[in-house]
VEXKEMAR-106845 format. One record per residue (C-alpha): residue number from 1; residue in one letter; z, y, x. Coordinates in steps of 0.02 Angstrom, whole numbers, plus 32768, in hexadecimal, padded with zeros to 4 digits. Layout:
REM residues N
[node NUM; A; [Z; Y; X]]
...
END
This chain:
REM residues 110
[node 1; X; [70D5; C41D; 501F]]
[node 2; X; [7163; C440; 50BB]]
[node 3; X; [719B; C4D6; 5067]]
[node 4; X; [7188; C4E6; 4FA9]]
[node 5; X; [71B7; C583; 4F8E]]
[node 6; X; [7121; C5DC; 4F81]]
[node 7; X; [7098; C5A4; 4F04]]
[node 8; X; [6FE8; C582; 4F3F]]
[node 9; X; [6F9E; C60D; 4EFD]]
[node 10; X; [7029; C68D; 4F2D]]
[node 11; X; [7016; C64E; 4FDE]]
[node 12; X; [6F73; C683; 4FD6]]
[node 13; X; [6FA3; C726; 4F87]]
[node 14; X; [7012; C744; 5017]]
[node 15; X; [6FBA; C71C; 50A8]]
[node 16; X; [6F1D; C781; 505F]]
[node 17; X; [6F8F; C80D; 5045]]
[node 18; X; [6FD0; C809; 50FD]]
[node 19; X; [6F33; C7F5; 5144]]
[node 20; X; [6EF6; C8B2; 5124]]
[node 21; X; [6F60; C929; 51A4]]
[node 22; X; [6F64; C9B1; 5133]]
[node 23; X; [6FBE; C94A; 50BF]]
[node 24; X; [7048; C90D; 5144]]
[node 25; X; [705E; C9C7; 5162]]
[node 26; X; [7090; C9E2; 5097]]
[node 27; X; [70EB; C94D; 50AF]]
[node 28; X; [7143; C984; 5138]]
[node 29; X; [7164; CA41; 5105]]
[node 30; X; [71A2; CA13; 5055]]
[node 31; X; [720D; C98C; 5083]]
[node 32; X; [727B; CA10; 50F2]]
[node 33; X; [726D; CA7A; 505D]]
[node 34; X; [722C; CA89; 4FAF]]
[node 35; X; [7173; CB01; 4FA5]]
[node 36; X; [7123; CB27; 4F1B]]
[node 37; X; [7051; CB1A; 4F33]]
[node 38; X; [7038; CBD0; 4F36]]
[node 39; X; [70AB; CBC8; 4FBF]]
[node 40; X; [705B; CB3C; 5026]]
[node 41; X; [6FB2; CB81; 500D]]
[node 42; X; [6FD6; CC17; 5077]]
[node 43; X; [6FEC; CBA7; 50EC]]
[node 44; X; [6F40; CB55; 5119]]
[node 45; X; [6E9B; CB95; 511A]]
[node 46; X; [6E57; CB53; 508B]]
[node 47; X; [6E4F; CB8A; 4FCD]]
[node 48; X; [6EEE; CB5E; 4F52]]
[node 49; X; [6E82; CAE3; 4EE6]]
[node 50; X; [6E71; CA91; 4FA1]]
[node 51; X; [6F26; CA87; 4FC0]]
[node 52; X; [6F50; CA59; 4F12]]
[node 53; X; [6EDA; C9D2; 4F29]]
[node 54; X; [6F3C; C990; 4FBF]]
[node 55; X; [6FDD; C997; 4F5E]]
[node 56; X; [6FAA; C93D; 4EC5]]
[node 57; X; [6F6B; C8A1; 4F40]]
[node 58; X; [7021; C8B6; 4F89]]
[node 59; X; [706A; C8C0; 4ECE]]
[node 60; X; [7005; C820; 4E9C]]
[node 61; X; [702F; C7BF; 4F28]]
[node 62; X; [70E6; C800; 4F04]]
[node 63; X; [7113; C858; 4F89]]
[node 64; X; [7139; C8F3; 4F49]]
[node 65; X; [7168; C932; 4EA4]]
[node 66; X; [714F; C9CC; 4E45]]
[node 67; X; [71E3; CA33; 4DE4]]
[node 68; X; [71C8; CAC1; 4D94]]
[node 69; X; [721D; CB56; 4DBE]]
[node 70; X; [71E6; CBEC; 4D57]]
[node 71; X; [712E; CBF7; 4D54]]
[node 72; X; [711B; CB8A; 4E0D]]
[node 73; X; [7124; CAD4; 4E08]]
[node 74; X; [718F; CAAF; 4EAF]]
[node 75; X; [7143; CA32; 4F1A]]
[node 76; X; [71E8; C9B8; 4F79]]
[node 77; X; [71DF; C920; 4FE5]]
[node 78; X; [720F; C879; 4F97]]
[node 79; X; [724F; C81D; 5040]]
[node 80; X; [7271; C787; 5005]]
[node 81; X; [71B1; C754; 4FF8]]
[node 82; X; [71A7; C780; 5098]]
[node 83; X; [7224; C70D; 50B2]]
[node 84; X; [71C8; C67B; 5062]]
[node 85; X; [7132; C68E; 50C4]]
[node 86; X; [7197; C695; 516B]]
[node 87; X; [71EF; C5DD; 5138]]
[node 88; X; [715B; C5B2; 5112]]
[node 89; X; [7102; C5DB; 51CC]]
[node 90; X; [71A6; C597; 520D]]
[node 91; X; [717A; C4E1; 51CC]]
[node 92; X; [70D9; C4F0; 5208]]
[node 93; X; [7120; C516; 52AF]]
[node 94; X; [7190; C497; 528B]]
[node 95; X; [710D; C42E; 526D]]
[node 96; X; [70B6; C44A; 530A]]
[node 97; X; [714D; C448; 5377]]
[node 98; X; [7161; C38A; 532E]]
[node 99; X; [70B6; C363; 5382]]
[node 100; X; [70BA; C3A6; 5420]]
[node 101; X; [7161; C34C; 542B]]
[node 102; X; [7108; C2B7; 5407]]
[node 103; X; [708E; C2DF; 5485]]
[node 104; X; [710B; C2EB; 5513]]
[node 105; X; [715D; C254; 54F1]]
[node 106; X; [70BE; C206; 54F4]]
[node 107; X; [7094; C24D; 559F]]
[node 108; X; [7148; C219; 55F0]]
[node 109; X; [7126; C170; 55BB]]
[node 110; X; [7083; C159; 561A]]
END
C-alpha cells in the first residue's frame, strides 16, 4: 500500500463515516470544540438515538472520542485520522499526477 498508515478496514471505517453529511457536520462542530450528544442533538432534526447513531459510526471509525464529564459523555475530534486519510488521498493524487506526467511526455515525443 502507498500509505500504510491506515489499516484496510479502518479506511473503510473512515471513508464510510465521511460519506454521511450529517456526520462531517459532528465532525466538524466537535473538532472546534468538545459536545456532548445531548448537545449535538439539538442541533439536527432528528431524534438523539439518530444522532447518537451518527456518533458511534464516527467513534468506530475513530474519529471522535467520548470522555465523560459528569453524567454527558463529551464527544471531541481526533484530527490526526483525519490526517491519515488526507496522506492517503494525497498519494492517490500523487499517483495520478505520475500518469498524466507520463502522458505528456508521451505526447511531446510524437
Amino acid at each position: 500500500m502507498v500509505v500504510g498508515s491506515l489499516s484496510g478496514a479502518g479506511t473503510d471505517r473512515v471513508f464510510h463515516a465521511l460519506a454521511d453529511a450529517t456526520r462531517r457536520d459532528i465532525l466538524i462542530r466537535v473538532i472546534r470544540s468538545g459536545q456532548s450528544v445531548s448537545e449535538l442533538a439539538r442541533l439536527y432534526p432528528m431524534s438523539f438515538a439518530a444522532v447518537q447513531k451518527h456518533v458511534a459510526v464516527l467513534e468506530r471509525a475513530a474519529l471522535v472520542s467520548k470522555t465523560r464529564r459528569g453524567r454527558e459523555q463529551i464527544v471531541t475530534g481526533e484530527v490526526e485520522v483525519l490526517r491519515r486519510a488526507a496522506r492517503l488521498l494525497d498519494a492517490y493524487e500523487e499517483i495520478w499526477r505520475q500518469r498524466a506526467g507520463r502522458i505528456e511526455d508521451i505526447l511531446s515525443e510524437e
